[in-house]
PDB file of N, CA, C and O in Angstrom, chain B, residues numbered from 101:
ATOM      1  N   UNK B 101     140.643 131.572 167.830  1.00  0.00           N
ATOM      2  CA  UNK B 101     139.943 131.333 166.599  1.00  0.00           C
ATOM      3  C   UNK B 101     138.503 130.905 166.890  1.00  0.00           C
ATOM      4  O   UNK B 101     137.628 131.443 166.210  1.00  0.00           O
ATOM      5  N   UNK B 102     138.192 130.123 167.692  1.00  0.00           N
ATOM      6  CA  UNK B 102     136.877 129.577 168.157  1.00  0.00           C
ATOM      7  C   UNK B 102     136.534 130.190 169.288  1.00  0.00           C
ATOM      8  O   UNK B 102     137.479 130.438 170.037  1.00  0.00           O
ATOM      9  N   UNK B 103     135.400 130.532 169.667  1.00  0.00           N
ATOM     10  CA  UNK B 103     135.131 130.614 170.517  1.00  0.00           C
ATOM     11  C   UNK B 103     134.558 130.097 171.736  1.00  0.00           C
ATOM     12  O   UNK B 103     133.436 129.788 171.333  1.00  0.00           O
ATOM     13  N   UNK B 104     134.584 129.838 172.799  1.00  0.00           N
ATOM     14  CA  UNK B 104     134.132 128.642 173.960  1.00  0.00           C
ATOM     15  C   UNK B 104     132.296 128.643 173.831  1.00  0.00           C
ATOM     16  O   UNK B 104     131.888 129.802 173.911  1.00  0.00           O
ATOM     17  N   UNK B 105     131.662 128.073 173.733  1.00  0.00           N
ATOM     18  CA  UNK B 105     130.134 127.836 173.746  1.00  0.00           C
ATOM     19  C   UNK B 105     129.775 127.005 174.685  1.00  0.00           C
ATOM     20  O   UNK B 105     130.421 125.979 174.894  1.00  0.00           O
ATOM     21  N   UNK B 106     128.509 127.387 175.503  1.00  0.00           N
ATOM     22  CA  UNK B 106     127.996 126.558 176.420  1.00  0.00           C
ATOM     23  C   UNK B 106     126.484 126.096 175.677  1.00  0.00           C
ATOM     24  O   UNK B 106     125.937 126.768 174.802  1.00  0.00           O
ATOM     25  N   UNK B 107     125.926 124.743 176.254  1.00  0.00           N
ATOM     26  CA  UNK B 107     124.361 124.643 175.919  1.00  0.00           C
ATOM     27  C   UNK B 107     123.704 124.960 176.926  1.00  0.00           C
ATOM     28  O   UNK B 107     124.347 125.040 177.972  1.00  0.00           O
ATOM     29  N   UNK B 108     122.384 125.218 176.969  1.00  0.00           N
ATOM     30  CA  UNK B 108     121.573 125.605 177.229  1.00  0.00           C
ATOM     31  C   UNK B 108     120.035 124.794 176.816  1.00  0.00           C
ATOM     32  O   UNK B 108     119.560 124.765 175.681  1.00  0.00           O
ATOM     33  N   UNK B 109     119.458 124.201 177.981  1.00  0.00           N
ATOM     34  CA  UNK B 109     118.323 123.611 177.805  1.00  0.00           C
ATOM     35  C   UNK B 109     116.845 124.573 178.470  1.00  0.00           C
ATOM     36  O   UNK B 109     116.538 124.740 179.651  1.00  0.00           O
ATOM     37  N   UNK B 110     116.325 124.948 177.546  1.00  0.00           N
ATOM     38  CA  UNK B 110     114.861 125.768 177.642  1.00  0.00           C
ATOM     39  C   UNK B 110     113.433 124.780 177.521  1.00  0.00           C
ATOM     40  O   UNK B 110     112.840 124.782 176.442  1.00  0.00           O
ATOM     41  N   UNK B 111     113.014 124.109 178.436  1.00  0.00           N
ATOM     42  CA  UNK B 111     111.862 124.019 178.542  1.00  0.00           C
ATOM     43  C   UNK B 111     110.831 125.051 178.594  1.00  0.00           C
ATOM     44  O   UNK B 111     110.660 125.917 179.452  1.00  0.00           O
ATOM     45  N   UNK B 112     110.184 124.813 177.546  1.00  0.00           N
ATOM     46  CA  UNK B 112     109.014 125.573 177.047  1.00  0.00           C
ATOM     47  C   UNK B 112     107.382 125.013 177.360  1.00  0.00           C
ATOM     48  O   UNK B 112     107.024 123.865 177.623  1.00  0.00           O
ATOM     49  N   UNK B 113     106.634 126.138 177.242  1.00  0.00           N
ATOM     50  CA  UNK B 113     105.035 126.193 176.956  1.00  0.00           C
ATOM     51  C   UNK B 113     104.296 125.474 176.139  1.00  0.00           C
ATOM     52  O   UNK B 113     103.513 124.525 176.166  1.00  0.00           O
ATOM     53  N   UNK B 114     104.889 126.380 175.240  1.00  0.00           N
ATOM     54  CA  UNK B 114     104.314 126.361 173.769  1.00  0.00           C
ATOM     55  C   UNK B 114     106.011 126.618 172.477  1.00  0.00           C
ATOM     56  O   UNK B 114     106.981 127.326 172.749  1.00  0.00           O
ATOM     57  N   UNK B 115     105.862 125.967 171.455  1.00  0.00           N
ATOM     58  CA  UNK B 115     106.820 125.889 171.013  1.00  0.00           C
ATOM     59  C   UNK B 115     106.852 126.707 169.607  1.00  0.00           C
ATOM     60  O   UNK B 115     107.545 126.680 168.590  1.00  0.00           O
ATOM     61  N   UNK B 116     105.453 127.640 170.210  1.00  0.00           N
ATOM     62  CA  UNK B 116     105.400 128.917 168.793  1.00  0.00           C
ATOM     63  C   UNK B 116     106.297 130.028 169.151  1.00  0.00           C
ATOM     64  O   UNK B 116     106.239 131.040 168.452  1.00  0.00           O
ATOM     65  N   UNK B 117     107.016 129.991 170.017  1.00  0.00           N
ATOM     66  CA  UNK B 117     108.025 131.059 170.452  1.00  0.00           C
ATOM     67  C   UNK B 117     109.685 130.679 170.166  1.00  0.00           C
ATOM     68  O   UNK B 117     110.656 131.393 170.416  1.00  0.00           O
ATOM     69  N   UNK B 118     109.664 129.241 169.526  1.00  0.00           N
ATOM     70  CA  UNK B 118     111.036 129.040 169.589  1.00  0.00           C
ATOM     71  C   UNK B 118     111.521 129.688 168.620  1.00  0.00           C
ATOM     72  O   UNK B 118     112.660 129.255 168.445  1.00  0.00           O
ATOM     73  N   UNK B 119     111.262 130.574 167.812  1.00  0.00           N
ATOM     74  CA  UNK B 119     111.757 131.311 166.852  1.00  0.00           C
ATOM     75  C   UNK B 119     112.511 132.646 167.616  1.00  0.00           C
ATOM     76  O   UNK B 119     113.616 133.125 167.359  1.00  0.00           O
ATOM     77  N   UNK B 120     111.649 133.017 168.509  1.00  0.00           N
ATOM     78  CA  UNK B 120     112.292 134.222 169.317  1.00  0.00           C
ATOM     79  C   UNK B 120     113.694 133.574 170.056  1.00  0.00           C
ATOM     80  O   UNK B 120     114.019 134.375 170.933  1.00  0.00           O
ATOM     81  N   UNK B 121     114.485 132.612 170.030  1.00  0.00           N
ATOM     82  CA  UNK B 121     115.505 132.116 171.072  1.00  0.00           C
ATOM     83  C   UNK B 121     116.876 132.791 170.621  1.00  0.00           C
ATOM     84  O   UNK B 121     117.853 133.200 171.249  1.00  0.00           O
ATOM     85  N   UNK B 122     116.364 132.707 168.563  1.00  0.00           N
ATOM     86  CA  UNK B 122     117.521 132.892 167.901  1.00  0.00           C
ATOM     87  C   UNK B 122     118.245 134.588 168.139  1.00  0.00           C
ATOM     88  O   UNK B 122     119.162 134.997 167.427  1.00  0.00           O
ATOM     89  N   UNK B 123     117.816 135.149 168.911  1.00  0.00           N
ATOM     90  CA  UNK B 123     118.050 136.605 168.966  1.00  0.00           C
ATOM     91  C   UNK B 123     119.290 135.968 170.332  1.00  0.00           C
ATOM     92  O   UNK B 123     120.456 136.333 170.180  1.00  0.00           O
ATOM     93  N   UNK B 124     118.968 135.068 171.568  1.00  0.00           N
ATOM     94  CA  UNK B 124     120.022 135.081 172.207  1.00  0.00           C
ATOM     95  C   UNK B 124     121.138 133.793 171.446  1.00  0.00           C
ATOM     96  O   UNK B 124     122.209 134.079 171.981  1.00  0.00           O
ATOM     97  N   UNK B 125     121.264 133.246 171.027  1.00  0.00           N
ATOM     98  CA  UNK B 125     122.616 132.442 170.305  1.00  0.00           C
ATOM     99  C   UNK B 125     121.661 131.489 169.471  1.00  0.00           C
ATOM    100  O   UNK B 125     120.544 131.715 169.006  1.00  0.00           O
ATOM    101  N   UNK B 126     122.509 130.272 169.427  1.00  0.00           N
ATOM    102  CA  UNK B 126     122.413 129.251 167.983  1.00  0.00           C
ATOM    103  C   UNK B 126     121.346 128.327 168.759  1.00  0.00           C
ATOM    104  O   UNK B 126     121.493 127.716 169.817  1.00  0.00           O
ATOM    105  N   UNK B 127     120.262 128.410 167.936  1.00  0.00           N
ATOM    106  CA  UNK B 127     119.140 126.998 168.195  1.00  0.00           C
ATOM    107  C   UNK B 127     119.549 125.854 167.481  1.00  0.00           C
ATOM    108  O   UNK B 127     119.649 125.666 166.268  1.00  0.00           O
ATOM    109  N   UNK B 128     119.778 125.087 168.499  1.00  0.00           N
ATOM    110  CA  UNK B 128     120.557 123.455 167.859  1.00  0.00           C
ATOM    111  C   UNK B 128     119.897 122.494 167.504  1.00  0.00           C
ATOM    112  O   UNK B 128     120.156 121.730 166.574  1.00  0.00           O
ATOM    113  N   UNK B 129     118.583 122.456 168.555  1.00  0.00           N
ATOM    114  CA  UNK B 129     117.108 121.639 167.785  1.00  0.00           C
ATOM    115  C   UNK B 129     116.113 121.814 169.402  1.00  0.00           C
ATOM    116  O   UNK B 129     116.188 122.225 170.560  1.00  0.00           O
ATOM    117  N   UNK B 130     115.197 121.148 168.397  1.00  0.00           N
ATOM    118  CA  UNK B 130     113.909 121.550 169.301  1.00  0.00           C
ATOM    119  C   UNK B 130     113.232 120.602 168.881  1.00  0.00           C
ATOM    120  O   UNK B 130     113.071 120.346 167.688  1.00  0.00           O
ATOM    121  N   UNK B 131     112.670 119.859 170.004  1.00  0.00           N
ATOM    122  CA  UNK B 131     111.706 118.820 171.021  1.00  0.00           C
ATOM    123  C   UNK B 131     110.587 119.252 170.693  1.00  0.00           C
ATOM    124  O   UNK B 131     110.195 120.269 171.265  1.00  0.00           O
ATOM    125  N   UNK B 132     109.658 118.563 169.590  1.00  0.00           N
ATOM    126  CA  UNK B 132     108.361 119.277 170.115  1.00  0.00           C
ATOM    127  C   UNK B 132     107.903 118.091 170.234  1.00  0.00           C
ATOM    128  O   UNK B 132     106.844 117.890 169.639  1.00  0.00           O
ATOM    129  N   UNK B 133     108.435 117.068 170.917  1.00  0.00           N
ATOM    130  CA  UNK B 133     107.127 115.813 172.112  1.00  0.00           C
ATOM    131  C   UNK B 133     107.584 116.381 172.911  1.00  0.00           C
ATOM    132  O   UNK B 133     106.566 116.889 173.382  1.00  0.00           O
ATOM    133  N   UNK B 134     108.697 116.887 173.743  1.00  0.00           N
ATOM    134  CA  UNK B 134     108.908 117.012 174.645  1.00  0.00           C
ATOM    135  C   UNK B 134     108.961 118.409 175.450  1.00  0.00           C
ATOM    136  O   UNK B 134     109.192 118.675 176.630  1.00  0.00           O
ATOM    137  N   UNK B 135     108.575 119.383 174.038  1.00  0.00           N
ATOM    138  CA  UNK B 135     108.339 120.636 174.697  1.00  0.00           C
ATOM    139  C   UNK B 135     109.861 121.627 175.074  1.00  0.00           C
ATOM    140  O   UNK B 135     109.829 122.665 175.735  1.00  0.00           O
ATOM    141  N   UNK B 136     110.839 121.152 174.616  1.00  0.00           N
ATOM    142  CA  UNK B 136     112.875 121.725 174.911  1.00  0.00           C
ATOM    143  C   UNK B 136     113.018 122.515 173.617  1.00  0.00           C
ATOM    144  O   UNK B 136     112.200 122.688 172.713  1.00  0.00           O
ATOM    145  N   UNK B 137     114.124 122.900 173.743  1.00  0.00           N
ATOM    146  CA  UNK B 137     115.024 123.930 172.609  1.00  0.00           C
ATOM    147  C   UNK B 137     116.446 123.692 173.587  1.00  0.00           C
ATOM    148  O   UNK B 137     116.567 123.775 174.809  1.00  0.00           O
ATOM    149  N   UNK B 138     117.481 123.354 172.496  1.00  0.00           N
ATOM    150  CA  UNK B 138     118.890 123.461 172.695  1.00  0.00           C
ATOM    151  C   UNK B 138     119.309 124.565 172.180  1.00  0.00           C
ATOM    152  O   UNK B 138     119.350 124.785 170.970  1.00  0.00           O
ATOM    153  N   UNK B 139     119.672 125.389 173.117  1.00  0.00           N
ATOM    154  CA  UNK B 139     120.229 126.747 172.423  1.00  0.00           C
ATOM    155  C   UNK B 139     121.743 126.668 173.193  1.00  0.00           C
ATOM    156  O   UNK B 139     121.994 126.297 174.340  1.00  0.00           O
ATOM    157  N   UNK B 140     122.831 127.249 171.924  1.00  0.00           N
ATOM    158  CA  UNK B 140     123.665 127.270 172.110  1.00  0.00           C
ATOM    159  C   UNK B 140     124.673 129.092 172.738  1.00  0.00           C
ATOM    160  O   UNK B 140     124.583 130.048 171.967  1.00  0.00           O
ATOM    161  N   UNK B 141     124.969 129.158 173.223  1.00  0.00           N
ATOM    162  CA  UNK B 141     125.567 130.717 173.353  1.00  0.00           C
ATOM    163  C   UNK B 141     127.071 130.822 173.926  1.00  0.00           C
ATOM    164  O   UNK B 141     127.572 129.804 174.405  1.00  0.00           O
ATOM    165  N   UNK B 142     127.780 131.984 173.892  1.00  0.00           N
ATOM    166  CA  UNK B 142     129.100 132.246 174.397  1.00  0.00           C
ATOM    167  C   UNK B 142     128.800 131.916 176.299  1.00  0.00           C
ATOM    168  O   UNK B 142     128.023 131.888 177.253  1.00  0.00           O
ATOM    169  N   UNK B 143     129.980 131.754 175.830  1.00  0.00           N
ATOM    170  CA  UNK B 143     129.880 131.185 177.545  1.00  0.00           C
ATOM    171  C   UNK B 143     130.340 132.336 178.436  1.00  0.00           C
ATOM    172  O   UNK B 143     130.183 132.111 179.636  1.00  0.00           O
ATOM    173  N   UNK B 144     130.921 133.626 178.093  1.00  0.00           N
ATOM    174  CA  UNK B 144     130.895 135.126 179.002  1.00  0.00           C
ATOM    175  C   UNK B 144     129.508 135.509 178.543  1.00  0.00           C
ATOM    176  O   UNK B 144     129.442 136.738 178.538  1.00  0.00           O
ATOM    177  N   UNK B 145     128.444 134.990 178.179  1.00  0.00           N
ATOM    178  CA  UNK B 145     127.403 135.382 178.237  1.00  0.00           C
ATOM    179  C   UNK B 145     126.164 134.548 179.017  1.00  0.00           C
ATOM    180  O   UNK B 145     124.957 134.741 179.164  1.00  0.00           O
ATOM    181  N   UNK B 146     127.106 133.537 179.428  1.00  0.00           N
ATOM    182  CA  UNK B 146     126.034 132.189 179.703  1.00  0.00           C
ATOM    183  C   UNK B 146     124.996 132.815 181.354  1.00  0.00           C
ATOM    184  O   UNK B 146     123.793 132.594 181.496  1.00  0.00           O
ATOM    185  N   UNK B 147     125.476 133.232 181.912  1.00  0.00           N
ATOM    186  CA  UNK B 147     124.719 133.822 182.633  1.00  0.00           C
ATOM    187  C   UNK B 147     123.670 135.130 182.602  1.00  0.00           C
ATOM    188  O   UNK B 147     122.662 135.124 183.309  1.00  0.00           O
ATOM    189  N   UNK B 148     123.953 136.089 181.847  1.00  0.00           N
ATOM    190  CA  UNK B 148     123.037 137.126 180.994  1.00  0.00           C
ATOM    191  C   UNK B 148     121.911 135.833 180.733  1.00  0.00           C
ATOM    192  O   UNK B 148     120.999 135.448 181.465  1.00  0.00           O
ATOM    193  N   UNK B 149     122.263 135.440 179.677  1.00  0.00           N
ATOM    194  CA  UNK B 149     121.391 134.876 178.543  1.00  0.00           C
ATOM    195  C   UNK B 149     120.271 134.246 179.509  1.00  0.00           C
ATOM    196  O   UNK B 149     119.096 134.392 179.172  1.00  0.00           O
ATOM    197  N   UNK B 150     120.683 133.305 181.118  1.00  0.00           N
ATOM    198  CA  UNK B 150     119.998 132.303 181.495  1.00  0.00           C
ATOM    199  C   UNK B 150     118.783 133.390 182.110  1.00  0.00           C
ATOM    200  O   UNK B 150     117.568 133.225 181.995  1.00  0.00           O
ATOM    201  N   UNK B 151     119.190 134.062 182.509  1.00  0.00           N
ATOM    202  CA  UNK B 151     118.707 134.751 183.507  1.00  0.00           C
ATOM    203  C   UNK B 151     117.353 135.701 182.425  1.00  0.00           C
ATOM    204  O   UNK B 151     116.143 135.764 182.638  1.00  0.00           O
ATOM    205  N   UNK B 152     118.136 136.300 181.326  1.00  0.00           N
ATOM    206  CA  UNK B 152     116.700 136.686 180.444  1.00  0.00           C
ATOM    207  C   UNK B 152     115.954 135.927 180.042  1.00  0.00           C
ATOM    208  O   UNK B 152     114.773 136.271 179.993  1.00  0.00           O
ATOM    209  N   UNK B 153     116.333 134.622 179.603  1.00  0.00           N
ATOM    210  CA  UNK B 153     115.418 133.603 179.536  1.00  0.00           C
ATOM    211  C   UNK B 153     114.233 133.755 180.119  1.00  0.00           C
ATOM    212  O   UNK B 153     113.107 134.081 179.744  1.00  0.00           O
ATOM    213  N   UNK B 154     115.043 133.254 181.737  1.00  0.00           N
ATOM    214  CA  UNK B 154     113.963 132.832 182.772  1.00  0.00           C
ATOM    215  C   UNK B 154     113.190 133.556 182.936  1.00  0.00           C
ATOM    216  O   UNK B 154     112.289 132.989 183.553  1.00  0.00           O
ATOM    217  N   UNK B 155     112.796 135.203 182.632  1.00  0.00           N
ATOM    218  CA  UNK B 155     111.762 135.975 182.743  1.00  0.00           C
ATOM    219  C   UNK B 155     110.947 136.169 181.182  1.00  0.00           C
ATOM    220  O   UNK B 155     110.364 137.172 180.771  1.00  0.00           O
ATOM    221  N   UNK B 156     111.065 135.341 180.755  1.00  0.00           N
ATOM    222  CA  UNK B 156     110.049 135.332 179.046  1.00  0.00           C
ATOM    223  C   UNK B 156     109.146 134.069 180.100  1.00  0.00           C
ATOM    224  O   UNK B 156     109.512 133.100 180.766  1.00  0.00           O
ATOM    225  N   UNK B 157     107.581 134.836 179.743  1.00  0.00           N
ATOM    226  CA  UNK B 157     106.703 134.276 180.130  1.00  0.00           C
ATOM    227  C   UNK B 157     105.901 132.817 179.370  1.00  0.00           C
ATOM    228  O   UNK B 157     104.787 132.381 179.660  1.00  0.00           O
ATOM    229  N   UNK B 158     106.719 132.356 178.494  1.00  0.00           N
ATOM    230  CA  UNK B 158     106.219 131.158 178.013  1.00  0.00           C
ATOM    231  C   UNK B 158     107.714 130.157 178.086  1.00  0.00           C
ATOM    232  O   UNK B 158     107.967 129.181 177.379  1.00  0.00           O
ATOM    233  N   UNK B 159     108.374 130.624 178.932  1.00  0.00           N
ATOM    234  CA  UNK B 159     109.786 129.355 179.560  1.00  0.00           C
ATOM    235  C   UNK B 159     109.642 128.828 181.366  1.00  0.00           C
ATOM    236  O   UNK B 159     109.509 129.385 182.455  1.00  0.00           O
ATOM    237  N   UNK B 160     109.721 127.924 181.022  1.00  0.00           N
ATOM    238  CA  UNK B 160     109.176 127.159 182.195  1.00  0.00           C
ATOM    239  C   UNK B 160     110.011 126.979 183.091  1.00  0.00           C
ATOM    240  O   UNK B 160     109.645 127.259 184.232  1.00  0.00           O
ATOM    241  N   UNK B 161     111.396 126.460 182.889  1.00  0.00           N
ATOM    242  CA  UNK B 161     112.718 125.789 183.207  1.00  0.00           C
ATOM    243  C   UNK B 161     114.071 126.232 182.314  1.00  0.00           C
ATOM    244  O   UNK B 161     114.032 125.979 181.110  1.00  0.00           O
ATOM    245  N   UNK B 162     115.217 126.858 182.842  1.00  0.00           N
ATOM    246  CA  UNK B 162     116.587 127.197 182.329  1.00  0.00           C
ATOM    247  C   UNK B 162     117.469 126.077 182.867  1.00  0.00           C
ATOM    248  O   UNK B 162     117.512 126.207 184.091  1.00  0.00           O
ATOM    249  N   UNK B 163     118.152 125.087 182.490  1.00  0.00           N
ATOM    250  CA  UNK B 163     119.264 124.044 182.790  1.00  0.00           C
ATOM    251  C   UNK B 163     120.415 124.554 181.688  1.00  0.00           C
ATOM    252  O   UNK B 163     120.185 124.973 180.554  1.00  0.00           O
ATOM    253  N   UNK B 164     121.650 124.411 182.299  1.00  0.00           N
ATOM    254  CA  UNK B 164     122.862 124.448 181.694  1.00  0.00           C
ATOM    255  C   UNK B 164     122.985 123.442 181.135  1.00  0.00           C
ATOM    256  O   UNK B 164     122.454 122.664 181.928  1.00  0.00           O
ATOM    257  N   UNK B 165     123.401 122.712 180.091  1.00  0.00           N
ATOM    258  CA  UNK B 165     124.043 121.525 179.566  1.00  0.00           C
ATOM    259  C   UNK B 165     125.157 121.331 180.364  1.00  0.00           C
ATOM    260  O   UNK B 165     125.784 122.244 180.901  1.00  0.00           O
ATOM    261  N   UNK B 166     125.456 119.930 180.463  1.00  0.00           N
ATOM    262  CA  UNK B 166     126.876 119.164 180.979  1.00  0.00           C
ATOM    263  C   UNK B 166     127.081 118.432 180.218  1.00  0.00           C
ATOM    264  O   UNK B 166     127.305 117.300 180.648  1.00  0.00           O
ATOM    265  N   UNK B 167     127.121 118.611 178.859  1.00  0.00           N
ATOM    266  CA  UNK B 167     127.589 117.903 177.687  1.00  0.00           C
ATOM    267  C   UNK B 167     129.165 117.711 177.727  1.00  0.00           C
ATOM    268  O   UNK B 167     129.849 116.689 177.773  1.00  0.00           O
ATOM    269  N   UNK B 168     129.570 119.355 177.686  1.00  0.00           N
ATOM    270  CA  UNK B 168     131.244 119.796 177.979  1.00  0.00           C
ATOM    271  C   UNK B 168     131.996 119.018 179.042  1.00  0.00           C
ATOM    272  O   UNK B 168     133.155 118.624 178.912  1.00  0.00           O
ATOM    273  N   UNK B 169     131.174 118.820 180.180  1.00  0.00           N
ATOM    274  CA  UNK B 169     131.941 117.910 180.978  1.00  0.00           C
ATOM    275  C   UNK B 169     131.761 116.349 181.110  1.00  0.00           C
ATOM    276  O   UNK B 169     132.023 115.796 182.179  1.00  0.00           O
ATOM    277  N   UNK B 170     131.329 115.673 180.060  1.00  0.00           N
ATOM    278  CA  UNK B 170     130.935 114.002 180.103  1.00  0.00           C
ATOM    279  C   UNK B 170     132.846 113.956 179.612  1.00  0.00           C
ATOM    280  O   UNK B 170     133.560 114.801 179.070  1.00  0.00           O
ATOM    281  N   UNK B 171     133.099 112.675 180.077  1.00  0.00           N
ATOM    282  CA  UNK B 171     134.631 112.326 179.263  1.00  0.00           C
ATOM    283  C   UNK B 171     133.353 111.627 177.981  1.00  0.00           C
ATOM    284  O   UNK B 171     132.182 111.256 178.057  1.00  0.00           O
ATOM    285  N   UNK B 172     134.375 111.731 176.885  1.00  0.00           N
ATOM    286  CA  UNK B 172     133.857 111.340 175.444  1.00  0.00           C
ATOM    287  C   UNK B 172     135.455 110.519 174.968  1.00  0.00           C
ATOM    288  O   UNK B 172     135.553 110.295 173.761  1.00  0.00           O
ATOM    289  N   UNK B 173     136.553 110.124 175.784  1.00  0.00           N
ATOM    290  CA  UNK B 173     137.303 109.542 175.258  1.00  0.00           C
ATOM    291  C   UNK B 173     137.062 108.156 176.193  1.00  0.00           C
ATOM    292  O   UNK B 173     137.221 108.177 177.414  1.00  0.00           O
ATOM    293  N   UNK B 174     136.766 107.275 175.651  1.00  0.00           N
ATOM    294  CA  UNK B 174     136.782 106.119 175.869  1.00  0.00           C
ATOM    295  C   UNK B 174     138.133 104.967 176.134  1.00  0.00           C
ATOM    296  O   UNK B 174     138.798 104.879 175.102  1.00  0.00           O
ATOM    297  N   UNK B 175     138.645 104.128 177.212  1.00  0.00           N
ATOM    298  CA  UNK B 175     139.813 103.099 176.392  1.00  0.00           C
ATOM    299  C   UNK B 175     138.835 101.927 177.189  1.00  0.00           C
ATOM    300  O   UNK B 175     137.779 102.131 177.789  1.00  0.00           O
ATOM    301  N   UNK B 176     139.563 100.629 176.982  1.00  0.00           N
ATOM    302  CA  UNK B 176     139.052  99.198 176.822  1.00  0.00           C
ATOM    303  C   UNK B 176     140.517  98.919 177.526  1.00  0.00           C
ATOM    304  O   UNK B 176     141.682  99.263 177.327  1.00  0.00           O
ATOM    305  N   UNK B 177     139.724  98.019 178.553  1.00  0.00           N
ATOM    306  CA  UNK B 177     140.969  97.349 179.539  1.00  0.00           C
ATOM    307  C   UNK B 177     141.239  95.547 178.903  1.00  0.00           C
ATOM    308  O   UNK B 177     142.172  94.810 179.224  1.00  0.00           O
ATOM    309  N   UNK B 178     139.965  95.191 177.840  1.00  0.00           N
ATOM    310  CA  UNK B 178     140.221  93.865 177.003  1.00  0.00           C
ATOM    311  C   UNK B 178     141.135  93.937 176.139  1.00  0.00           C
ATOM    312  O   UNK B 178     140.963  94.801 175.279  1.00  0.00           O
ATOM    313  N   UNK B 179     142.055  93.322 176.073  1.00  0.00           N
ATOM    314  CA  UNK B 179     142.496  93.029 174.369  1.00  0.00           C
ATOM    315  C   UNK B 179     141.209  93.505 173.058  1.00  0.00           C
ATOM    316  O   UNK B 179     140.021  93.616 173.361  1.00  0.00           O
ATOM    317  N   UNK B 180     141.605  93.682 171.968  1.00  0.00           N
ATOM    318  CA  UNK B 180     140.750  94.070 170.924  1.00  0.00           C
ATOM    319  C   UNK B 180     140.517  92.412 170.007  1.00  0.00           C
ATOM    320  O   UNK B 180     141.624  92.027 169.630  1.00  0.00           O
ATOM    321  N   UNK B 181     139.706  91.702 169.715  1.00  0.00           N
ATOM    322  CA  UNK B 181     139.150  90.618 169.517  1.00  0.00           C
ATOM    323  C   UNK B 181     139.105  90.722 168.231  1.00  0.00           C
ATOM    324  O   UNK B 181     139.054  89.678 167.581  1.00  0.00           O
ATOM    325  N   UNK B 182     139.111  91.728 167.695  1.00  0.00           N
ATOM    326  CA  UNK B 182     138.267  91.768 166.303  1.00  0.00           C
ATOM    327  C   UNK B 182     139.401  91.205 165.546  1.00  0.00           C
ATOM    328  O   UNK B 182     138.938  90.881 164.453  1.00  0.00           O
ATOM    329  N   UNK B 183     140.784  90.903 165.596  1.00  0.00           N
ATOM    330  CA  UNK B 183     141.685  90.785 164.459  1.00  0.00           C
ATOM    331  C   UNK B 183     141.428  88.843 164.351  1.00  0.00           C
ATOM    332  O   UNK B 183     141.840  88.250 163.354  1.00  0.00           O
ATOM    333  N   UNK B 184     140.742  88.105 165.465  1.00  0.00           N
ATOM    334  CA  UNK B 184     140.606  87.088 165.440  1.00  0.00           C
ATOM    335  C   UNK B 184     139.022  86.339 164.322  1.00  0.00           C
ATOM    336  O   UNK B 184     138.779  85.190 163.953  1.00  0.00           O
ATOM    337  N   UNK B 185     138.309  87.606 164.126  1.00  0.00           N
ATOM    338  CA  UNK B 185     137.167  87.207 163.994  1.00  0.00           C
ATOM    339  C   UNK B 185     137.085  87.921 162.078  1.00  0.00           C
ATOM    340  O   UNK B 185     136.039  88.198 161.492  1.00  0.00           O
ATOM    341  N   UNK B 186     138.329  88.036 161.577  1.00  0.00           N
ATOM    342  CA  UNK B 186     138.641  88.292 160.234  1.00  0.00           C
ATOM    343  C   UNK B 186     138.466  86.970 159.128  1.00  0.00           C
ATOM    344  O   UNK B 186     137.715  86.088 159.545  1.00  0.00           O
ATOM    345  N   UNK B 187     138.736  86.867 158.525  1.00  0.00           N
ATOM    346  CA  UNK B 187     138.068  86.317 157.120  1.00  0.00           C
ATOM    347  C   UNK B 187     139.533  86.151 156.630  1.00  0.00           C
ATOM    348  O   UNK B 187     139.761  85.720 155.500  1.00  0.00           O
TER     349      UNK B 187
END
């Protein structure tokens, strides 16, 4: 039903071209202090995509995101405190 998506971090030039990104997948947002675009794409494409990138003459830098691999589930080895600090 879904399909797997990787990110994609594009350091840019100039950020009058980030309109052209949307032809390779989903622009997720864009940095303009910092000059980035998060573009999102299929991940059997994630290598195509990096690689055309890197030859558009106003992209500076292609990085993969490692968003997908941070753990995002958290546990707590304390007891939970908060039922003491109720009203």
């Amino acid at each position: 039903m879904f399909t797997e998506r990787s990110g994609i971090i594009i350091w840019v030039s100039d950020l009058k071209h980030t309109k052209n990104f949307e032809r390779y997948g989903t622009v997720h947002y864009v940095s303009k202090r910092m000059n980035y675009v998060v573009l999102y794409v299929h991940t059997e494409r994630l290598e195509d995509v990096q690689r055309n990138l890197q030859r558009l003459p106003y992209v500076k830098k292609v990085e993969k995101s490692y968003r997908g691999e941070i753990k995002t589930e958290y546990e707590s080895d304390s007891p939970d405190k908060t039922r003491f600090y109720t009203l």
